[in-house]
C-alpha positions as CSV (number, residue, x, y, z in Angstrom):
1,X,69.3,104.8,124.9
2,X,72.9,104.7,125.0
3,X,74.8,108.1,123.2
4,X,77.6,107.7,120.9
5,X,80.0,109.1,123.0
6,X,78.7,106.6,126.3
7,X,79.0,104.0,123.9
8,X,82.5,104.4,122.7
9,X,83.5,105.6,125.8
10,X,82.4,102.1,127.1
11,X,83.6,100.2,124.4
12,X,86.6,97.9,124.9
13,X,89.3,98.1,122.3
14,X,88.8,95.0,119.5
15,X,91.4,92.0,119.5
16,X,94.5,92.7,118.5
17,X,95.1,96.1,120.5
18,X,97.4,94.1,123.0
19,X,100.4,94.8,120.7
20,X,99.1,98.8,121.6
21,X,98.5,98.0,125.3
22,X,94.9,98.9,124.9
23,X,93.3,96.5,126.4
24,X,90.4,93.6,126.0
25,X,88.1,92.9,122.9
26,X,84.3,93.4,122.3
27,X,83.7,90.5,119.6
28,X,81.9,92.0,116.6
29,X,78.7,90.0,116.4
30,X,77.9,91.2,120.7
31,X,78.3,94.9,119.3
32,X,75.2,96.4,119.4
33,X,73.8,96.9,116.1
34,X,75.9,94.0,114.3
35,X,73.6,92.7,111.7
36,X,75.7,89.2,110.7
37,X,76.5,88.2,107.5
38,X,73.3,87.0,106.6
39,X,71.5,90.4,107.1
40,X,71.9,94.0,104.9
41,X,76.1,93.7,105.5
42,X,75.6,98.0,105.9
43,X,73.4,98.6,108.5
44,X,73.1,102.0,110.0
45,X,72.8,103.1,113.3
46,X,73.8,106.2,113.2
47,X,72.3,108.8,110.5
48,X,73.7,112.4,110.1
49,X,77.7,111.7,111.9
50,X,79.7,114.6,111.4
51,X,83.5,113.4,110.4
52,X,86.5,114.6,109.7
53,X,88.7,113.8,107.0
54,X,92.5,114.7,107.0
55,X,93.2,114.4,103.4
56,X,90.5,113.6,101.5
57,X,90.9,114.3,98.2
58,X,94.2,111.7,97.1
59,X,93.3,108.2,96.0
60,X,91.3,106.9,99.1
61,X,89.5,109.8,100.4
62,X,87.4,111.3,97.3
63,X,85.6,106.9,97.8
64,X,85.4,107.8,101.5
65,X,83.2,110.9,101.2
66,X,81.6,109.5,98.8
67,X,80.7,106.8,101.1
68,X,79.5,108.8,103.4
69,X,77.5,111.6,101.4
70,X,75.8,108.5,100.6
71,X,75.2,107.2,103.9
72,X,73.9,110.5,105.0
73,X,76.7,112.0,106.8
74,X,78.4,115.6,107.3
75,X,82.0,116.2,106.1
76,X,84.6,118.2,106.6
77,X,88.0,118.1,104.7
78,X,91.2,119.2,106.3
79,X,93.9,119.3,103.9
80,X,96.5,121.9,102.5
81,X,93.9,123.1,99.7
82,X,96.2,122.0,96.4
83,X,95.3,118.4,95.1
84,X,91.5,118.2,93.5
85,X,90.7,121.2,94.4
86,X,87.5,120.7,92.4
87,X,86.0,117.9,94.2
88,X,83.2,118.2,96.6
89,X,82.1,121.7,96.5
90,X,79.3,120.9,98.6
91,X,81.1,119.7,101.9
92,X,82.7,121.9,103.9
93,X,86.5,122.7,103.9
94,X,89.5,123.6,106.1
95,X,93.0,124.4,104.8
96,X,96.3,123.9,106.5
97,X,98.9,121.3,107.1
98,X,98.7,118.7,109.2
99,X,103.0,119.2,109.7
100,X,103.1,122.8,111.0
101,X,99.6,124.3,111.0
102,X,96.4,122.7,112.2
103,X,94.6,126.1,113.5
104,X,91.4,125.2,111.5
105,X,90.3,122.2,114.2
106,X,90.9,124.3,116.9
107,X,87.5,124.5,119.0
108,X,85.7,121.9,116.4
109,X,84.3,118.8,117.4
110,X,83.0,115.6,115.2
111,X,81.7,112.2,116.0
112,X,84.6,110.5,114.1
113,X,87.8,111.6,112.6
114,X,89.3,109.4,109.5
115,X,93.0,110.0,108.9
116,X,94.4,108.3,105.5
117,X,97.5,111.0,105.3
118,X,99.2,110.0,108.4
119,X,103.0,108.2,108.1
120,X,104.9,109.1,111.2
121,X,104.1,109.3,114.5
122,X,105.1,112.9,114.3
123,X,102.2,114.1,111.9
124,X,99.6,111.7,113.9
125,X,101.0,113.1,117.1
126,X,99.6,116.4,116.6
127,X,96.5,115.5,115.1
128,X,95.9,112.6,118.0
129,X,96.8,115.6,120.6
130,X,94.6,118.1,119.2
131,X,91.9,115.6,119.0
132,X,91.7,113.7,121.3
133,X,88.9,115.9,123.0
134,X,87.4,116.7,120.2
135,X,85.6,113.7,118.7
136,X,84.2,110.4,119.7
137,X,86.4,108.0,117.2
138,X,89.9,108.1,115.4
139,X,90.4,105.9,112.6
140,X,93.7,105.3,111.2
141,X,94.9,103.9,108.3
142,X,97.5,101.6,108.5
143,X,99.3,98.9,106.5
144,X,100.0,95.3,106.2
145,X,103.1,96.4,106.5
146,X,103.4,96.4,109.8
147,X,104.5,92.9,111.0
148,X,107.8,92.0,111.4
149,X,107.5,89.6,108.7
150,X,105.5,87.2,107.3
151,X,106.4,83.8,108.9
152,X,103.8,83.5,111.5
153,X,101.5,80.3,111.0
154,X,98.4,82.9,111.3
155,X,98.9,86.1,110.2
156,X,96.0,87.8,111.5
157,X,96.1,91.2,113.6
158,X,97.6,89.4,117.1
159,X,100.8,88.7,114.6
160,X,104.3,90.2,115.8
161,X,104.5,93.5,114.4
162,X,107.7,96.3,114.1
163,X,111.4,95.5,113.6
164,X,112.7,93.2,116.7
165,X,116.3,94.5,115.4
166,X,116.3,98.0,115.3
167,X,116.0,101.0,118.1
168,X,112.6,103.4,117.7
169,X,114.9,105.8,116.8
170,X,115.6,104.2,113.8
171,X,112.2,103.3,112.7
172,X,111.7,105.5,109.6
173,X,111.0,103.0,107.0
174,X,107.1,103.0,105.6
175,X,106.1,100.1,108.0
176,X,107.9,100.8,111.2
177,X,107.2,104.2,111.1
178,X,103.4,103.3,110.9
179,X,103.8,101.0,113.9
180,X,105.4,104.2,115.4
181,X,101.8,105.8,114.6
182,X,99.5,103.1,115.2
183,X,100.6,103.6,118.9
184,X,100.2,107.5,118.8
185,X,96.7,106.9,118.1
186,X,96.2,104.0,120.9
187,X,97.8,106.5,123.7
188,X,96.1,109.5,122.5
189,X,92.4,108.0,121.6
190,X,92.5,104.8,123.9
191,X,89.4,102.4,123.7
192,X,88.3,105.0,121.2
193,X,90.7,103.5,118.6
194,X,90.3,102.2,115.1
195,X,92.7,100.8,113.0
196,X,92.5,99.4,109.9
197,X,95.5,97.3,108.0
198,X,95.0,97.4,104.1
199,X,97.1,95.3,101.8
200,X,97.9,96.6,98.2
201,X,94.8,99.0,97.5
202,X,93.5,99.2,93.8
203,X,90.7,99.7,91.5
204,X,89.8,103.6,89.6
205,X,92.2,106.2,90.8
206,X,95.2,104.1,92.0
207,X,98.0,106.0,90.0
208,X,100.3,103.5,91.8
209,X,99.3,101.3,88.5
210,X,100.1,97.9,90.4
211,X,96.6,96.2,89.8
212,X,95.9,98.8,86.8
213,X,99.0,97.3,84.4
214,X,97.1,93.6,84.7
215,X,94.1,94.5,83.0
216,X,95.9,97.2,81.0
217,X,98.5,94.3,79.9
218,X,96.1,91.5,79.4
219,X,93.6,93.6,77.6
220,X,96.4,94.4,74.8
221,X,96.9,90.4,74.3
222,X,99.7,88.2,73.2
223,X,101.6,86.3,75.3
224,X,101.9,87.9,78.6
225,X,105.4,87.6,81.1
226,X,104.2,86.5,84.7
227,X,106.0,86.6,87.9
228,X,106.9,83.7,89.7
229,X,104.4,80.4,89.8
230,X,100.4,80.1,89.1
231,X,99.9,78.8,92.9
232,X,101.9,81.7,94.2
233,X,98.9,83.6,96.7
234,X,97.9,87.2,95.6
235,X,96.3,89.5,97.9
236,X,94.6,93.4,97.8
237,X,91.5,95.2,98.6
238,X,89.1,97.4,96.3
239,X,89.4,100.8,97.3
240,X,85.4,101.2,97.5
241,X,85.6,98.0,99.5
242,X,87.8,99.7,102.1
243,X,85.6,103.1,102.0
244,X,82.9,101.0,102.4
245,X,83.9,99.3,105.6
246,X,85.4,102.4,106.9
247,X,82.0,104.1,106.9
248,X,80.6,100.8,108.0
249,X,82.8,100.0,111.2
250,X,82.1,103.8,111.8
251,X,78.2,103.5,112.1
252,X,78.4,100.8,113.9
253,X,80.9,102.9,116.5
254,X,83.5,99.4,116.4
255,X,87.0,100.1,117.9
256,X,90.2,98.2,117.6
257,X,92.2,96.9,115.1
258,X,91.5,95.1,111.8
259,X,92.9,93.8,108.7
260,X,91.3,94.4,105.1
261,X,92.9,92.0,103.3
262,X,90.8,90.6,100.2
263,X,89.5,88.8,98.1
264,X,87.3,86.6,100.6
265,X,88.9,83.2,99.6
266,X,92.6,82.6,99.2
267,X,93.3,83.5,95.0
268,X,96.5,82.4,92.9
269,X,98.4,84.2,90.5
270,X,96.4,82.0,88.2
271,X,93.1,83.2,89.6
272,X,93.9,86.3,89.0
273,X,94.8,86.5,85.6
274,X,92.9,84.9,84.3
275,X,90.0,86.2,85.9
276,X,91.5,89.6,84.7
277,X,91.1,87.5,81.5
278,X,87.4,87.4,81.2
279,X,86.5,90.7,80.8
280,X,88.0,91.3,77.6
281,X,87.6,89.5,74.0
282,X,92.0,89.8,73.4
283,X,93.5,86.7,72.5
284,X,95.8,86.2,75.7
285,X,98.4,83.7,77.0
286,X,100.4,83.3,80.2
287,X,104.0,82.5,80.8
288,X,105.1,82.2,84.3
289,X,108.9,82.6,84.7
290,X,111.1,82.1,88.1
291,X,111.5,84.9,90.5
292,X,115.0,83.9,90.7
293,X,115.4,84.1,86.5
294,X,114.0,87.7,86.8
295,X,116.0,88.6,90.0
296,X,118.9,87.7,88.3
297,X,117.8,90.3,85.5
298,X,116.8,93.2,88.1
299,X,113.3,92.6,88.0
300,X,112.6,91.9,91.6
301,X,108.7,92.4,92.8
302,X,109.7,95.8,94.3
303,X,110.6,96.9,91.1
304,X,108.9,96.7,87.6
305,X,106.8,94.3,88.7
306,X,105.3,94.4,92.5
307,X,101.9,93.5,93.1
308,X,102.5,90.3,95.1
309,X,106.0,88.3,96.8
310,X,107.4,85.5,96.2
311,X,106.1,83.4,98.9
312,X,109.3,82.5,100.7
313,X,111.6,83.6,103.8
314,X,110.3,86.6,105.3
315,X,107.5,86.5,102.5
316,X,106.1,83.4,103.3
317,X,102.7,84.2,104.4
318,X,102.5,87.7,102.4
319,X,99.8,86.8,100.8
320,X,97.8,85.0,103.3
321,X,96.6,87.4,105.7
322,X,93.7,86.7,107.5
323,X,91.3,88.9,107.4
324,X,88.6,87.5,109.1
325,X,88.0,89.5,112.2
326,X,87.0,92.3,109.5
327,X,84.7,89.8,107.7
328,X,83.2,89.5,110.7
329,X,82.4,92.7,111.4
330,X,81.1,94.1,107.9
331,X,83.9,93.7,105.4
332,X,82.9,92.3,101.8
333,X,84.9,92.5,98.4
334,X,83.5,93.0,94.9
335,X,84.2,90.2,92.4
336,X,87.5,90.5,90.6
337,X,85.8,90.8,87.1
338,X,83.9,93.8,88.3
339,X,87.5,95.4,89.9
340,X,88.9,94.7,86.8
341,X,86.2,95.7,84.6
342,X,86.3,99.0,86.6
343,X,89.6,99.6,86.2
344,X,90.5,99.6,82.9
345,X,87.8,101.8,82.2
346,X,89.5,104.5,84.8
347,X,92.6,103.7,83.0
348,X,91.1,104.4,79.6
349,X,89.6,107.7,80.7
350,X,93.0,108.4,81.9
351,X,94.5,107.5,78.3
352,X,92.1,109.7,76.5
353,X,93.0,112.5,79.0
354,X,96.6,112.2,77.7
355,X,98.2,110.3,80.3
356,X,99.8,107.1,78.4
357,X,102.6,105.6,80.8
358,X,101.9,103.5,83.2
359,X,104.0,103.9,86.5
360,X,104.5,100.2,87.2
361,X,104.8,97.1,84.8
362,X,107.0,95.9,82.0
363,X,107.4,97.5,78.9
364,X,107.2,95.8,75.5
365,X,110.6,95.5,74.4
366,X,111.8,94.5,78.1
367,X,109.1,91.9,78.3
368,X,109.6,90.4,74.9
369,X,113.5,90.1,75.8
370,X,112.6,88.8,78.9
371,X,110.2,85.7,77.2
372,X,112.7,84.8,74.8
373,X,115.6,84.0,77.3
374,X,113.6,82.1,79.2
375,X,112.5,80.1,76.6
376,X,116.0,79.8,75.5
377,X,117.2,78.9,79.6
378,X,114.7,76.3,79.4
379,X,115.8,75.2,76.0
């Protein structure tokens, strides 16, 4: 029987870790252990992995552990002791800061290490270094902001990725700077490396409110302002989905470098609202108006209203990542009703709580004056 640590140590770094320099791929159905889609998509392999988390108690970690508790695994949270304190009394954890002070891993080891918190190659520099001896697997989470842009005919992980304009030492926008970081990990943790590259992440706990205002918004009723056209292609991932593959690729000791880009099969602006649509009883309709008519009145996508691009110039292929090297090796996605469904319900609980404005969306007044000049523009 092979061990873990022979295993990973073996292991050749996935497809797509050329643009890291880490060498060839290991296709996901000749891993050991890879069930296919047709068999039990979480199969287990390993029972009982001790893993670190640095973070853990935000928006994606609190579905990671719970993941694993689930699966049978051992936890330990590394973080600076202040967010959701509350959470988890029953797993083990170490306080410090990941910038200045990581003296509670020294001597430690763990099978896997799982680091959402990580934005520059700085703060994964000194977690990859101190680690890198002292556990079998680092998985980093990374973005689908990463490519240069979104022009490519197949934008799936071997896409161009990092500014082709700029020096490294100007890299310190969200994406570069996690380019930057993606290659920290690849030099410090080698064919042990696994990256994943989610798109917009959403579903209970995502006080980003990007996803949440749709079903928030649709659920109140009326006519409803949205973006752009109904073909325009909308892309995210469910952050249970994402925990769910993350503990997945992790039993089944995978390396290299993945995108998590859902749902399954390509989905329109249409699609998705009125999919959204379904799980409530509101009476609803849907205007679409131009992304140039609402540039023109300051509401660009990174603004009020920023879930998905207009799919054009650099955008083109935004929402079309491929994502099916990660299909392949375990990744599913609940059905939108059940994302949205879930969702709202989060949101409600949130509203009963006393938290009442959401961060991202239109507000009444703004999108009633928005509706009526375009009707008027349109005459």
């Amino acid at each position: 029987m092979t061990t873990r640590r022979e295993f990973i140590g073996q292991a050749g770094i996935a497809a797509g870790a050329a643009s890291l320099g880490l060498g060839s791929t290991q296709p996901a159905a000749a891993q050991p252990g890879y069930a296919g889609r047709g068999a039990d998509p979480r199969p287990s392999r390993q029972q009982g992995m001790t893993i670190l988390i640095l973070g853990g108690t935000g928006f994606i970690g609190p579905h990671v552990v719970r993941r694993a508790l689930a699966r049978g695994h051992r936890i330990t949270l590394f973080n600076r002791g202040r967010t959701n304190t509350h959470l988890f009394p029953e797993v083990e954890k170490l306080v410090g800061d990941r910038n200045t002070d990581l003296t509670a891993l020294e001597g430690r080891r763990w099978d896997a290490v799982i680091d959402n918190s990580g934005y520059t190659p700085h703060q994964v520099g000194l977690s990859v270094d101190l680690l890198k001896g002292a556990a079998d697997q680092y998985l980093f989470t990374s973005t689908r902001a990463v490519y240069t842009d979104f022009t490519a005919e197949v934008m799936d992980e071997d896409a161009p990725i990092g500014p082709t304009d700029l020096p490294e030492s100007e890299w310190i926008a969200y994406g570069p700077a996690k380019v930057l970081a993606e290659r920290v990990v690849g030099e410090g943790f080698g064919a042990r490396t696994l990256i994943v590259r989610p798109p917009v992440i959403v579903g209970p706990g995502d006080r980003s409110d990007r996803f949440t205002y749709w079903p928030d918004r649709i659920d109140a009723g009326g006519e409803v302002l949205v973006q752009g056209d109904p073909t325009d292609p909308v892309q995210f991932i469910d952050v249970r989905d994402l925990s769910e593959f993350y503990i997945h690729l992790l039993e089944q000791q995978t390396a290299g470098i993945f995108n998590s880009v859902g749902p399954g099969a390509p989905l329109s602006s249409a699609e998705l609202v009125y999919g959204i649509r379904a799980i409530t009883a509101a009476p609803v309709s849907f205007t679409w108006v131009d992304w140039d008519f609402l540039a023109e009145r300051g509401q660009m996508p990174q603004q009020q209203l920023p879930f998905w691009q207009p799919p054009s110039g650099r955008y083109l292929n935004y929402g079309r990542i491929d994502s099916s090297r990660g299909i392949a090796a375990g990744l599913t996605f609940r059905p939108l009703a059940v994302i949205a469904q879930d969702t709202l319900e989060w949101h409600r609980s949130r509203e009963a709580g006393g938290e009442f404005r959401l961060r991202t969306g239109l507000d009444a007044g703004t999108e009633a004056e928005l509706l009526a000049e375009w009707r008027e523009a349109r005459g």
